[in-house]
Structure formats: structure tokens, C-alpha cells
C-alpha positions in Angstrom: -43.0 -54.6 16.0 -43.9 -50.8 15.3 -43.8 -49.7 11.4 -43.6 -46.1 10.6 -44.8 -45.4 6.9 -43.8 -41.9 6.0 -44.1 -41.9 1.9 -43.7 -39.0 -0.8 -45.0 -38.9 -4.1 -45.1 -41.7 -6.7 -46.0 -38.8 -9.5 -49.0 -39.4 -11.5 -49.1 -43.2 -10.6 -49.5 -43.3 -6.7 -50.6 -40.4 -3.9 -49.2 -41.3 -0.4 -52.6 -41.8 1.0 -52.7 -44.7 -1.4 -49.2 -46.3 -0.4 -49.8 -45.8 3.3 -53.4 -47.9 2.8 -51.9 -50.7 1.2 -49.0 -51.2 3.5 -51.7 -51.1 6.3 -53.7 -54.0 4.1 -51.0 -56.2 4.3 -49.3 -55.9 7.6 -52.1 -54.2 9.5 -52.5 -57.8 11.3 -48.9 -58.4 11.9 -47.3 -55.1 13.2 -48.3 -51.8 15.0 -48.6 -49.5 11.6 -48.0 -45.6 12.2 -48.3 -43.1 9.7 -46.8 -39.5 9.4 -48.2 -36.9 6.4 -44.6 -35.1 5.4 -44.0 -32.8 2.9 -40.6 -31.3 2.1 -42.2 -27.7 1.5 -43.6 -29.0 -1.8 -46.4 -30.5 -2.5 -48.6 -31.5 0.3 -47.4 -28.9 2.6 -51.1 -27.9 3.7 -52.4 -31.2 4.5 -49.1 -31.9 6.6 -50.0 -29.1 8.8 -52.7 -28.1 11.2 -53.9 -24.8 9.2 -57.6 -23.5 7.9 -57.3 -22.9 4.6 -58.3 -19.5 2.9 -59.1 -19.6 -0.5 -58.7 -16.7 -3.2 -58.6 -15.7 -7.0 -55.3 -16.0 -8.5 -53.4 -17.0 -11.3 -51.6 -19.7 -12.3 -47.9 -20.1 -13.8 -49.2 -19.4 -17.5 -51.2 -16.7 -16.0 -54.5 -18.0 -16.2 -57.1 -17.2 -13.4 -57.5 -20.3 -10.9 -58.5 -20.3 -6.8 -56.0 -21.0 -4.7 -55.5 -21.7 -0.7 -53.3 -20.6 1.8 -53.4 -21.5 5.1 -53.5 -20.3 9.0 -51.7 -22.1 11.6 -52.8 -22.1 15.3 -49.6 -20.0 15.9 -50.6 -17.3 14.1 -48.1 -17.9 11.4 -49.5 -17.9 7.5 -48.3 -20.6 4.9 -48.1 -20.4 1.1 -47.8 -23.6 -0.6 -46.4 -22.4 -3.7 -47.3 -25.2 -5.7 -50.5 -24.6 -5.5 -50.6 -21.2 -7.8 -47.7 -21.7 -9.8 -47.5 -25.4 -9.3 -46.6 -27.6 -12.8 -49.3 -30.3 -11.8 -51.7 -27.4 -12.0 -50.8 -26.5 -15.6 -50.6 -30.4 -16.1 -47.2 -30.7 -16.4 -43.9 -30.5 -18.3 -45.9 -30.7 -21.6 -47.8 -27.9 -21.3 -45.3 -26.0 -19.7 -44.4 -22.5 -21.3 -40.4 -22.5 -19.4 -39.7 -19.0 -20.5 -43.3 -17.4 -19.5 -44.2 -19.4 -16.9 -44.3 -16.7 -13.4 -44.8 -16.8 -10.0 -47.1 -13.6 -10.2 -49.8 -16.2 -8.4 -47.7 -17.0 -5.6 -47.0 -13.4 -5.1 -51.1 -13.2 -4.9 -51.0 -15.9 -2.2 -48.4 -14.3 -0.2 -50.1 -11.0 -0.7 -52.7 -12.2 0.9 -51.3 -13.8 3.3 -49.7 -10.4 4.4 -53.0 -8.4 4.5 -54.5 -11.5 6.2 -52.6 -9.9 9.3 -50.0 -13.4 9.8 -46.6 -11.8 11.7 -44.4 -14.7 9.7 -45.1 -16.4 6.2 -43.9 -19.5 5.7 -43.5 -20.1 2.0 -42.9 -23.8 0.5 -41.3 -23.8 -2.6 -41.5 -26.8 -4.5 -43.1 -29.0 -7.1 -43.1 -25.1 -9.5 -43.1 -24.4 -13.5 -41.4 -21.9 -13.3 -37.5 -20.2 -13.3 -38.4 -16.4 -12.9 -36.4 -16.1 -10.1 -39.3 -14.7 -8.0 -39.7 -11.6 -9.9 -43.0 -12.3 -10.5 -44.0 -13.2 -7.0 -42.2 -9.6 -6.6 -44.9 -8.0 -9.5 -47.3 -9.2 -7.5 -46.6 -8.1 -4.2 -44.6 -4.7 -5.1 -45.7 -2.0 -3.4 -47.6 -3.2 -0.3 -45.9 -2.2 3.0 -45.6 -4.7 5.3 -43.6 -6.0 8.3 -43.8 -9.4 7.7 -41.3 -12.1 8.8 -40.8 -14.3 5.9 -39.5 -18.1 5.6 -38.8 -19.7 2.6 -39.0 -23.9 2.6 -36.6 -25.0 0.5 -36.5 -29.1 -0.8 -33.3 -28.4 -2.5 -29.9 -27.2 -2.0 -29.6 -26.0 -5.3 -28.4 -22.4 -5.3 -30.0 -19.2 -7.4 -28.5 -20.1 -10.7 -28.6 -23.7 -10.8 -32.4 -23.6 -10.6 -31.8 -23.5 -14.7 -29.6 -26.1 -15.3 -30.8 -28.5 -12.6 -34.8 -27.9 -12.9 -35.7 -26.4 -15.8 -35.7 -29.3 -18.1 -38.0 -31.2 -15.7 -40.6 -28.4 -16.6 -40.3 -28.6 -20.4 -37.3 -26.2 -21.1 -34.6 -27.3 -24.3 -31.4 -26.8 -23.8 -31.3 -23.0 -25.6 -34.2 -22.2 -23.0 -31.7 -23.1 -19.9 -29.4 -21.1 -21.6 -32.0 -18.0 -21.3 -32.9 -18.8 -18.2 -29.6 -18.9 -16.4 -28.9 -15.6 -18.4 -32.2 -14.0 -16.4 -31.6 -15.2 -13.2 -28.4 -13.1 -13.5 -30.5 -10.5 -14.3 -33.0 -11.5 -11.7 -30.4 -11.2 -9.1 -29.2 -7.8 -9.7 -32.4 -6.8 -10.0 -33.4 -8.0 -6.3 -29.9 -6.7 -5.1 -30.7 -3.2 -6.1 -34.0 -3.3 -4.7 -33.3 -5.4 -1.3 -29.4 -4.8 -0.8 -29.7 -9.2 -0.7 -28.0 -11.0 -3.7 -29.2 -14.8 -3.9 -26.7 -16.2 -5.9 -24.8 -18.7 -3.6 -27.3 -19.0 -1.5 -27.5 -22.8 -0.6 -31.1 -23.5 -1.4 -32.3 -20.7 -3.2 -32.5 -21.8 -6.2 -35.7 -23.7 -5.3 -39.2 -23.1 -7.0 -37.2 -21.3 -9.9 -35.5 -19.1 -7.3 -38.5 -18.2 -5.5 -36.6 -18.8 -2.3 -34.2 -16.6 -3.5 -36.2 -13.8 -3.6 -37.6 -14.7 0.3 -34.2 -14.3 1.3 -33.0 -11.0 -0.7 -36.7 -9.5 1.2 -35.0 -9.9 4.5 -36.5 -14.0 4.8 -34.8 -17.0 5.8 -34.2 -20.4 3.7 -34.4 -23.6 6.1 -35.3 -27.0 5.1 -38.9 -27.7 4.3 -38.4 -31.1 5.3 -36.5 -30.3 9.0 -39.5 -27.4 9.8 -42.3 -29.9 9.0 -40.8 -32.8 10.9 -40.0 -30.8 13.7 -43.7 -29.4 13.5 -45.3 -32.9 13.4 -42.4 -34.3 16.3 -41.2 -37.1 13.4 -38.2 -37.6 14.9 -39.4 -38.7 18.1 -41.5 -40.5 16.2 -38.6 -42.2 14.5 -37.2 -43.4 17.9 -40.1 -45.1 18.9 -40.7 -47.6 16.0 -38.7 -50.6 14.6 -39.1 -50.1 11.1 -39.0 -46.9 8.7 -41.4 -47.9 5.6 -40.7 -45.4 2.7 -41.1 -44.4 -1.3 -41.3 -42.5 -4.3 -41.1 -42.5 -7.6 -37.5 -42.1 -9.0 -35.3 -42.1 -6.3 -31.8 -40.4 -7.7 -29.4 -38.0 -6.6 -31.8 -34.9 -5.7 -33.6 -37.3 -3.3 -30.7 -36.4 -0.9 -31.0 -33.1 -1.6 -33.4 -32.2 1.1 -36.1 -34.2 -0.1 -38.2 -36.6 2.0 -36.8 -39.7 1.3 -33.5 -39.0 1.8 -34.0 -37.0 4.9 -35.7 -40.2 6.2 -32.8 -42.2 4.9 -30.5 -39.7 7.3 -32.4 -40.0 10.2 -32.8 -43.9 10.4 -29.1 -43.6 9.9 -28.6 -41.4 12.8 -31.2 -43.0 15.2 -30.2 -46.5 14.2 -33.0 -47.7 12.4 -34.3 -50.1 9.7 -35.5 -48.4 6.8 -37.3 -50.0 3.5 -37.8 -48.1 0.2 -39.7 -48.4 -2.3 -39.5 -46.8 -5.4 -40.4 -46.8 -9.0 -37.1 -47.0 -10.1 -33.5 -46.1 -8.5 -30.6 -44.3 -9.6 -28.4 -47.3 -9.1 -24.6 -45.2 -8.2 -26.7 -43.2 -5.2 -28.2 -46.1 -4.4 -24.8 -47.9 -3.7 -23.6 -45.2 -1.7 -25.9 -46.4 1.5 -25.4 -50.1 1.2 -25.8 -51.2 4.7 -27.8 -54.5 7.1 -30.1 -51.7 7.8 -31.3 -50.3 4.5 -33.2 -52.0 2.1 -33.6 -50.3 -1.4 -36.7 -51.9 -3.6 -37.1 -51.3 -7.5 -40.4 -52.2 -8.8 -39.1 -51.2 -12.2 -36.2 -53.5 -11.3 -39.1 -56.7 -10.5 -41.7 -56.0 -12.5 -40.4 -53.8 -15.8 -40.6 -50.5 -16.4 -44.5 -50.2 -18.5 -46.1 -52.3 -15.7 -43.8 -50.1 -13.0 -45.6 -47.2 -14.9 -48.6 -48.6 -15.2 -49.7 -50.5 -12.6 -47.9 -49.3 -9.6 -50.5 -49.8 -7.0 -50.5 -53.7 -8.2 -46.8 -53.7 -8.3 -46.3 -52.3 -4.8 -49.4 -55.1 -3.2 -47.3 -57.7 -5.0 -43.8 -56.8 -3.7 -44.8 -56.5 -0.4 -45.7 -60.4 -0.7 -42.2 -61.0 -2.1 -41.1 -64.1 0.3 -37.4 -62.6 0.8 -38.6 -58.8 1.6 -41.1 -60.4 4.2 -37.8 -62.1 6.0 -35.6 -59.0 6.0 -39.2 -57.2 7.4 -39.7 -59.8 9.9 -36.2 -59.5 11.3 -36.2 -55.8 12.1 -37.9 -56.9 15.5 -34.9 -58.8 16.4 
């Protein structure tokens, strides 16, 4: 039987590297294990590509000098992983998050460069951000350098310009007054890049992601596609998909924005479409989205649901070894090859 582990992010308790080597551990002996590195346009975005990374000085969301790569693809193409300047993980996390001052000035600096490296298209995942600026500064930072520059905005959301307050901003620390604010600025934001491009991004499907960076791709003349769809059709997943048995997937808190564009869901979708078994495992799940794809072929998996939430937390890497010895998951494994 042929597995095909393709996992996101169990955040701040498991990388994918991790998951992928303990699913090999235990059915390494058994089945024909295959792994795929996928990133939605987030996080990850550089290791899931072939790309030489270039590193330079810039600043991160609260403005604070850091190094940062981009990277070079074989086709000549650029890519800006967003999260890497103005990423929260970088500023280590919601906590330390300012929401109203945080700024994409450093991404501008990556996609600056980019430019001047001499790349004919960008690419530019936005995902995993701190901040709701709308862009504008990604736009301080590359204002005023003349370029001809095709531009391509990942998006792992579907989110539009505005609703990248009141969908994201709490996750990166803001109150309820501060999503208030922020929605007010993105108004702003908007009319701002309207008189300066002729593009508004408000109703944009998707560009409301990384704070409405991706808006601000698209009001400069870019596009906004699925970060997920470009790096799958990059790394030929879905003929990938056809040829196994078995889809082995996870993350952390599977909920409603997982089938948003995110990996998870996507892979969910295409298991679906090719006809395919498909195991996840997740910290927890959002138990109503969950429902919504009971099916034979789909098999969701809790470990906050077997093991508690603090040792879910805690100890996910045990958790995860553990459930994969769990007699009844091993059957409904073992009959995917029928």
C-alpha cells in the first residue's frame, strides 16, 4: 500500500519534519511511505521550493532590524516568503505583538530586493503575518523604485481586504477596540492604494491575507491565486495524489479557516475529488466542520479528543506515536489497500 504524508504545522508543539518521521517510524515496515513538503504560501514556502536563498538586512513587523531570505527559482522567478520579515513567529507571537504598529515595511525590503535582484515575476506568500497594515508599509518600503515587475500574491485565505481585521487580527494580539481601528484603516488603506494604483482591494476574494498584503499585490497590477494550488502544481502533488492509497495529514486546530485555502483542507478536497482515503490528525477539531465531511473515506483524529487537552499541548509528539498504535485506527489504515 502507498501512504502519502503531506502535514502542515502543529504550531509551537510539532514541525512537519517531525510528524512525517514518526509516521515513517511506525509504518515504514508495512507500507511504501511518500512525503510531499507543502506550504499554502505561508510558512514554509522556501523549503517547499527549489530556490537559492539570498539573504539581506531588514526589519521585522515591530520594526526592529533582523536578516531575512528570499529566494530564486530555476525559472527565473523571485519569491518573498512574507513571514519571514514580518512574520508573528518572528516577533514570538501573539503576546508580543504590537496589532496597531505592527508593518510590513520588511516585506517591502524583501520584495525590494527581489525587484533589483533582476526576477521578471515575484511571487509573494502571504501568510503566518503580525500585521493588518493593509500593505502600506510593504508600499513605504518599496515607493519610488521603477520597476516592471510581474507580481503574484499567494494567498492561504479567502478572506477579502477588510475582513483581515475582524477574522485575523485577534490571532495576533488585537482587542476588540483594536479590530475596530484596524478595519477603520484598511478603509483608509484602500483608498489610499486606489488613488495611487487605480486598483481598489476591497472584495477582492483573498486579499485580505497577511493583513491585506495581498491586497496591495493586486491594486500594483499583481494577481492573487491560491498558495496552496501554485505550490502543488509546482511540486506535481496531485499526480502524486493519484498514485498512492492513503492521504496521511495534520495540524494543530483544524476549524473552519482550514477550508479556506489552507493545506489541510485543500488535501481534504482533493482526496475527495481523486477518490481517496484520507487520515487527519489534529490537535483538536472544530467539531460542526468536522461533521460536514463525514464519509467511509475520511478519517478525522483528535488527540485532544484521546488524550486531553494539557497532554495534547504538551506532549504532542508522544500523543501522535501513541495514536498511531491505537488498534481501531490501525484497521481502518489497514483497509485502505482493499
Amino acid at each position: 500500500m502507498k501512504v502519502l504524508v503531506v502535514p502542515d504545522k502543529f504550531r509551537g508543539t510539532l514541525e512537519p519534519n517531525e510528524f512525517v518521521l514518526i509516521i515513517r517510524e511506525r509504518f515504514a515496515y508495512e507500507y511504501a511511505i511518500s512525503t510531499v513538503a507543502i506550504s499554502d504560501g505561508g510558512d514554509g514556502l522556501l523549503e517547499s521550493l527549489d530556490v537559492s536563498k539570498i539573504t539581506v538586512d531588514v526589519h521585522d513587523a515591530l520594526m526592529r532590524p533582523i536578516t531575512a531570505p528570499f529566494g530564486l527559482a530555476k525559472n527565473g522567478d523571485a519569491v518573498v516568503e512574507m513571514s519571514r520579515a514580518s512574520g508573528l513567529d518572528v516577533i514570538g507571537g501573539a503576546e508580543y505583538n504590537d496589532p496597531i504598529n505592527a508593518t510590513t515595511f520588511g516585506t517591502g525590503e524583501l520584495i525590494k530586493a527581489a525587484i533589483e535582484s533582476g526576477a521578471k515575476r515575484v511571487v509573494v506568500g502571504c501568510g503566518g503575518s503580525a500585521t493588518t497594515d493593509g500593505g502600506i508599509g510593504a508600499l513605504e518600503a518599496i515607493n519610488g523604485l521603477g520597476f516592471e515587475t510581474d507580481l503574484l500574491a499567494l494567498s492561504d485565505v479567502k478572506a477579502t481586504y477588510l475582513e483581515a481585521a475582524r477574522t485575523f487580527a485577534p490571532q495576533k494580539g488585537a482587542t476588540k477596540t483594536q479590530v475596530l481601528f484596524l478595519e477603520a484603516r484598511l478603509v483608509l488603506a484602500a483608498q489610499t492604494l486606489e488613488r495611487a494604483f487605480g486598483r481598489n482591494p476591497i472584495g477582492v476574494i483573498g486579499s485580505g491575507a497577511a493583513g491585506g498584503l495581498a491586497g496591495l499585490i493586486f491594486a500594483m497590477g499583481g494577481k492573487i491565486v491560491s498558495g496552496f494550488d501554485y505550490v502543488a502544481d509546482v511540486l506535481d502533488l496531485k499526480q502524486e495524489v493519484v498514485n498512492c492509497d492513503l492521504i496521511i495529514t495534520g495540524e494543530g486546530k483544524l476549524d473552519i479557516q482550514s477550508f479556506n485555502g489552507k493545506v489541510v483542507g485543500q488535501l481534504v478536497q482533493l482526496a475527495i475529488q481523486h477518490q481517496k482515503r484520507i487520515l487527519v490528525i489534529c490537535g483538536s477539531y472544530d467539531v460542526d466542520v468536522v461533521s460536514r465531511y463525514v464519509s467511509p473515506t475520511i478519517k478525522f483524529v483528535s488527540l485532544t479528543e484521546h488524550f486531553g487537552e494539557s497532554l495534547a499541548r504538551a506532549k504532542t509528539k508522544l500523543c501522535l506515536q501513541k495514536i498511531l498504535n491505537d488498534p481501531a485506527i490501525n484497521e481502518w489504515i489497514g483497509n485502505c489497500g482493499n
